[in-house]
VOGU-3710 file (C-alpha; in Angstrom, 3 decimals, decimal comma):
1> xxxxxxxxxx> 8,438/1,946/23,236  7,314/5,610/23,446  6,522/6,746/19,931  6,096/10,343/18,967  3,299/11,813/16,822  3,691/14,334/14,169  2,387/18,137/14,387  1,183/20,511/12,139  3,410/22,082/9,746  5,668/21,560/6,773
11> xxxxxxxxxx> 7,096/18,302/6,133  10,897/19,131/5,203  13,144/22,053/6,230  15,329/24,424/3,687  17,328/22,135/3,328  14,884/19,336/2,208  15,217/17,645/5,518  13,068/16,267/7,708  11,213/18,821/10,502  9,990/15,724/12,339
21> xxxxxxxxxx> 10,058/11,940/12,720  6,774/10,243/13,594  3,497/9,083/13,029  -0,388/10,200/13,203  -3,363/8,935/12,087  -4,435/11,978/10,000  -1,923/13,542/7,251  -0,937/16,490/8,936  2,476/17,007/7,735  2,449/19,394/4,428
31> xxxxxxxxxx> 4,427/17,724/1,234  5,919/20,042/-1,110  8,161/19,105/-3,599  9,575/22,486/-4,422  11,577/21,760/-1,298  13,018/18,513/-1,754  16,910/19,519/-2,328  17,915/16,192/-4,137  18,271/14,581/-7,929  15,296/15,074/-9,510
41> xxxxxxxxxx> 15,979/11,652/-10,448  15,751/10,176/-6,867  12,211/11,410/-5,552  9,523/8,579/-5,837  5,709/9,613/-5,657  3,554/6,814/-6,314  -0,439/5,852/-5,370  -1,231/2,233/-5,057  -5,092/1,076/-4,751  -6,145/-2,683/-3,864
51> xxxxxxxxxx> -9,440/-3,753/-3,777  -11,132/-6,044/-2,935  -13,401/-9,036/-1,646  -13,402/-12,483/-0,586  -13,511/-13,713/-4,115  -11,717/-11,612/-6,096  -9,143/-8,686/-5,564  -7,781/-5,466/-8,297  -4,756/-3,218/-7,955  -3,661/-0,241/-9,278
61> xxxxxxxxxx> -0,805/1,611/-9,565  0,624/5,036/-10,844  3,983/6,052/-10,000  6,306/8,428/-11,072  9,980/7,590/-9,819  12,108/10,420/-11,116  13,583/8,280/-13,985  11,131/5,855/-15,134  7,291/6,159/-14,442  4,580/3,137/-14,203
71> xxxxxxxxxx> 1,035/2,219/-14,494  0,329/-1,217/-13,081  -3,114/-3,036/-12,843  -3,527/-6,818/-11,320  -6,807/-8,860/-11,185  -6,511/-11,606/-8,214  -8,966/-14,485/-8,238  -8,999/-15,896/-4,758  -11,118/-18,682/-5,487  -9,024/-20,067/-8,681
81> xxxxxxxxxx> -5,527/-18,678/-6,873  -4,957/-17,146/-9,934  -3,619/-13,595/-10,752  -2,695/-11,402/-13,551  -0,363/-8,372/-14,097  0,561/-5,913/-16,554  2,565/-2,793/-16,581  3,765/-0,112/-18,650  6,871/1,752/-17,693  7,677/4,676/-18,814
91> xxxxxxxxxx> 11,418/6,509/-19,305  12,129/9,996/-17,537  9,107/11,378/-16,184  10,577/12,869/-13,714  7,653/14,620/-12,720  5,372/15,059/-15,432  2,595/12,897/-14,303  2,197/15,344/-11,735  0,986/13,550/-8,864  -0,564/15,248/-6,180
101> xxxxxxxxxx> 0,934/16,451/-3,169  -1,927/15,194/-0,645  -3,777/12,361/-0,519  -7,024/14,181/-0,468  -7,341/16,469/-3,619  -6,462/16,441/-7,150  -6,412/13,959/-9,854  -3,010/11,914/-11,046  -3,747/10,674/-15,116  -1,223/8,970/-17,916
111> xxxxxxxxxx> -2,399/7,747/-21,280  -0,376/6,080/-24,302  -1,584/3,631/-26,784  -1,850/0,869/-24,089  -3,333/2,002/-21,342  -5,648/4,853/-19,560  -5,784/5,175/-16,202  -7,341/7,810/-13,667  -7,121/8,634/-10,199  -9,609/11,528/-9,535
121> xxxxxxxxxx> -10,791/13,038/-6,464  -14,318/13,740/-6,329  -17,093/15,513/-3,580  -17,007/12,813/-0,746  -15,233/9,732/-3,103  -12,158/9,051/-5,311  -12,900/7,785/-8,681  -10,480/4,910/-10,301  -10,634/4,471/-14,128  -8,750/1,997/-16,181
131> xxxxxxxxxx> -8,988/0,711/-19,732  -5,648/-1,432/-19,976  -5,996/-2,623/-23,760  -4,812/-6,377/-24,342  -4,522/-7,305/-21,171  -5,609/-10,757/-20,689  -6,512/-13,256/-23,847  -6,020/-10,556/-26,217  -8,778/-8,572/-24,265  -8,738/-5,461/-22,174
141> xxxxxxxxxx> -8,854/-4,960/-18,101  -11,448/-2,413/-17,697  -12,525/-0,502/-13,876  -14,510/1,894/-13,376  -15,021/2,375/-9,453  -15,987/4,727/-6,655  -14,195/4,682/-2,912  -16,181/6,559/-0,530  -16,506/6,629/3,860  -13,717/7,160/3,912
151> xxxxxxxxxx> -12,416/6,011/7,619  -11,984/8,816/10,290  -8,094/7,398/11,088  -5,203/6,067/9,067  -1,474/5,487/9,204  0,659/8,357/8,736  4,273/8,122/9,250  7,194/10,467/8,277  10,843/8,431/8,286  14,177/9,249/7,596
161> xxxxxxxxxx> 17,559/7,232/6,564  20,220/7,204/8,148  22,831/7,360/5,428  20,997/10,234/3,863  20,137/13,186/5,810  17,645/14,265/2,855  16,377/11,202/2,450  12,574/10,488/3,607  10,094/8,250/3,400  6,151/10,311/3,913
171> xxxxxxxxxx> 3,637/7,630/3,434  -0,605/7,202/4,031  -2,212/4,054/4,457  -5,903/4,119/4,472  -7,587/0,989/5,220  -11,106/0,032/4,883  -12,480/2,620/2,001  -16,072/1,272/0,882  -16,185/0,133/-2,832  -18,911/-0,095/-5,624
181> xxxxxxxxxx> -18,639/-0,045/-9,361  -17,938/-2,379/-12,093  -14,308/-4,449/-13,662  -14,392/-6,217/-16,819  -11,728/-8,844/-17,514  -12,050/-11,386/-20,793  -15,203/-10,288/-21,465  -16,190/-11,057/-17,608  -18,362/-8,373/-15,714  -17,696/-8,095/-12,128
191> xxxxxxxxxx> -20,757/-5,425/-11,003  -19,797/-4,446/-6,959  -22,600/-2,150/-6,766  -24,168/-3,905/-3,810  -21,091/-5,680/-2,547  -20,786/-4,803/1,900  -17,968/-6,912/1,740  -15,467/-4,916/-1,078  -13,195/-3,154/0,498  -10,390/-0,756/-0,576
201> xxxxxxxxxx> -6,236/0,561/0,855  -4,674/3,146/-0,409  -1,012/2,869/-0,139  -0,242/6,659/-0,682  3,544/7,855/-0,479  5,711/10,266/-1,395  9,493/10,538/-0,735  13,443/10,589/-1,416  14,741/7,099/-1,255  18,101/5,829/-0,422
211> xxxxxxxxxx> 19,287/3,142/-2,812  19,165/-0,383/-1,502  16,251/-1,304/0,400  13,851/-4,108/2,095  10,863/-3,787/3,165  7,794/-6,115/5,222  4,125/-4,739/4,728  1,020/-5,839/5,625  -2,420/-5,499/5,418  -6,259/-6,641/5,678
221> xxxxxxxxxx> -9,304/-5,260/5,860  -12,849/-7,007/6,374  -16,140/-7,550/8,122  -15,686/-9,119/11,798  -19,216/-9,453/12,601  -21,164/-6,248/12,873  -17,916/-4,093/12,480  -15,238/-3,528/10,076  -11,661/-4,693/11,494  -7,865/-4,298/9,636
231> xxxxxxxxxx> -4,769/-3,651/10,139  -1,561/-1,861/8,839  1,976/-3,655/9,311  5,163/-2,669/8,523  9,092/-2,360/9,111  12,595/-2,770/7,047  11,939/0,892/5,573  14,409/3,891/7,293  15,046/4,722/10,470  11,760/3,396/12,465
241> xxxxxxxxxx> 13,065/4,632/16,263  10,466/7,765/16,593  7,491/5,269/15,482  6,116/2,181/13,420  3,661/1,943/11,085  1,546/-0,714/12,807  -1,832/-0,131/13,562  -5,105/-1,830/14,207  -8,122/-0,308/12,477  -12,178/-1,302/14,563
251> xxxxxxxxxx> -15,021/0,727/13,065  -12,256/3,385/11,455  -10,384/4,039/14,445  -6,707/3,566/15,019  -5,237/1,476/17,651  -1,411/1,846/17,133  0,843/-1,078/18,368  4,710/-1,157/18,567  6,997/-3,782/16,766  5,665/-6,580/14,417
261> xxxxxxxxxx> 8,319/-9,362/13,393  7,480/-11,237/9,819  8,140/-14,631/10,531  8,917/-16,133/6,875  9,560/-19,554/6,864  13,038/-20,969/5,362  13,601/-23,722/2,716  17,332/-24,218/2,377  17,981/-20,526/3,657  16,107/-18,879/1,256
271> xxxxxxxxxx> 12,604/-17,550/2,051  9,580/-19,889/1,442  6,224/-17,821/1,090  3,678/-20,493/0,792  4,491/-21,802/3,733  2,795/-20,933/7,077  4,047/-17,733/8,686  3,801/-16,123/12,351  3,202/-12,803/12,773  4,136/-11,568/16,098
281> xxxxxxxxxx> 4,021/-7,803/18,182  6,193/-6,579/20,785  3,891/-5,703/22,982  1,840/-9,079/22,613  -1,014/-7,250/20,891  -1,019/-8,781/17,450  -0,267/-12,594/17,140  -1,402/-14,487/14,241  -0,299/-17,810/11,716  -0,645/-16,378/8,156
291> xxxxxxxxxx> -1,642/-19,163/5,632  -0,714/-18,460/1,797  -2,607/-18,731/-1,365  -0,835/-17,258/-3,852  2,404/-15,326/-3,988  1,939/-12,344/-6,531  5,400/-12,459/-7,206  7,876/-10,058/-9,818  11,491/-10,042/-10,418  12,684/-6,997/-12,418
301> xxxxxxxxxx> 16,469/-7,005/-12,829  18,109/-4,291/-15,246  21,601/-3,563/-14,612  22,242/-1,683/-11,863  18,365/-1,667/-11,262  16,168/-4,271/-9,442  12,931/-4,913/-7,918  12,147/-8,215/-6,343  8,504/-8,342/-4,860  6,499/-11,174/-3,469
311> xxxxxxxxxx> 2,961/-10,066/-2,242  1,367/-12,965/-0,769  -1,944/-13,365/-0,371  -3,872/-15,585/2,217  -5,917/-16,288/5,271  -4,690/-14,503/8,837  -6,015/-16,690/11,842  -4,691/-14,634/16,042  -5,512/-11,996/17,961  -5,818/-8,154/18,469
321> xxxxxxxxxx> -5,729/-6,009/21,167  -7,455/-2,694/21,186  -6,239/0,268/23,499  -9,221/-0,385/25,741  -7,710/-4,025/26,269  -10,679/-5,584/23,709  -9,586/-8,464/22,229  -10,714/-9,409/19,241  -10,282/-13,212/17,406  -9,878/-13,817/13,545
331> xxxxxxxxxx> -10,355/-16,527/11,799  -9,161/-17,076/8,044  -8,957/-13,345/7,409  -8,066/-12,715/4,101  -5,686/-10,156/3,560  -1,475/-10,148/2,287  1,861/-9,713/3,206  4,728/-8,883/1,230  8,663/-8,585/1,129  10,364/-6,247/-1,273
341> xxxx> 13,595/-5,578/-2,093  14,264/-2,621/-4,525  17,757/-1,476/-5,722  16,662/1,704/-7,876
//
């Protein structure tokens, strides 16, 4: 397929449209939400952080969805298959946390009695802060990290819907920020000071959503022997025809592939995700069996509202293809893959 790349300029049009459907690997279309022409109650702005390493794994969220707002943290222990997660949603925002409308200045905060949480953009490295009070034994879920090198490429992709021409999805995925700093959980220190093998994504995105929606994502990032390797997978979100979001990521550069399918495994018609899947590309440059070890799974359901996610962790075990024709073998890669359904 021949995919188109984005240009320079302003995101939406006067009309809160969008001036161009595409991808790049740098975020080169300008967000402003002055010129979104919808609800205020419909535009979703959220940054989502995991990190982690082949032990243990933290994410963090901050969102603010028009009429709720959330702060989410997770701790993952790989080893025990074991996870925990908390969140605190708040009514009505609708704008107030103020998120920022690039991914590369600024600072997002919230604070109430339960939780403190910062995202804040310093000289050459973002700065994560959380105290989550009571979060696991009665005890709190304390970070306090760095992310810096930040790679020269990510995924950048700009996508409308089809049943709402001022609907738009704007979204950054940076894969393979370098991590060091400390978590505390149940009294536990976890010091990643020295760690070459923590690794952070950013899942940065901004948009006007239509109401009823699926979507497949992917993603891993690690050490393949003297080089950093990931990848970014995705589809089910908009109208994908001017580009995908799947790309390869070797030493920080992008290598962008066409369609990946999410082969999910059935147990009496409904999905089973801790069984084996296949991952397979279009153009036969990503192929890989996707082992689970733990579904981080949430069902929300509140009237006309819903969110039903399963993040699955596990090991990824194929091939890659650069653009040069390398091809590169994994084995046990650790990294997830997720389906989501949200009706909000």
């Amino acid at each position: 397929m021949s995919q188109i790349e984005l240009l320079p300029g302003d995101l939406l049009d006067e009309n809160g449209c969008l001036l161009q459907s595409g991808y790049s690997t740098q975020l080169i279309k300008k967000y402003n939400r002055k010129m979104i022409k919808t609800n205020v109650f419909r535009i979703k702005e959220w940054d989502y952080y995991l990190l982690y390493n082949q032990e243990v794994g933290i994410a963090l969220t901050l969102a603010d969805n028009g009429y709720m707002g959330m702060v989410s943290a997770s701790f993952i222990d790989f080893k025990s298959k074991e996870e925990w997660t908390k969140s605190e949603i708040m009514p009505l925002t609708l704008g107030r946390i103020k998120m920022p409308e690039c991914s590369y200045d600024g600072e997002a905060s919230y604070k109430n009695r339960h939780v403190k949480i910062d995202f804040i953009h310093e000289v050459g490295a973002r700065a994560l802060k959380l105290n989550f009070k009571k979060f696991k034994n009665g005890k709190p879920f304390t970070v306090d990290l760095k992310l810096y090198d930040q790679p020269e490429d990510s995924m950048v992709i700009a996508t409308p819907f089809d049943d709402n021409e001022r609907a738009f999805y704007y979204n950054q995925k940076i894969v393979g920020l370098k991590v060091v700093g400390t978590a505390t959980i149940d009294d536990i220190d976890y010091n990643f000071e020295t760690d070459s093998t923590m690794f952070g994504i950013l899942d940065w995105g901004r948009g006007v959503w239509t109401y009823d929606n699926t979507w497949y994502w992917s993603s891993a990032i690690g050490n393949l022997g003297e080089h950093t390797f990931g990848f970014n997978l995705g589809y089910g979100f908009g109208n994908t025809s001017a580009a995908t979001e799947n790309m390869l990521f070797y030493d920080g550069k992008a290598h962008k592939l066409e369609h990946v399918t999410f082969n999910i495994p059935k147990n009496d018609k409904a999905d089973d995700f801790m069984s084996e899947w296949i991952f397979s590309s279009s153009d036969h440059r990503f192929e890989a069996k996707f082992e689970p070890i733990l579904d981080r799974a949430a069902l929300t359901s509140l009237g006309i509202l819903m969110s039903d996610q399963h993040q699955v962790f596990g090991y990824f075990s194929g091939f890659a293809v650069l653009d040069d024709g390398t091809k590169l073998i994994f084995d046990k890669f650790l990294g997830f893959a997720e389906k989501v359904r949200n009706k909000w």
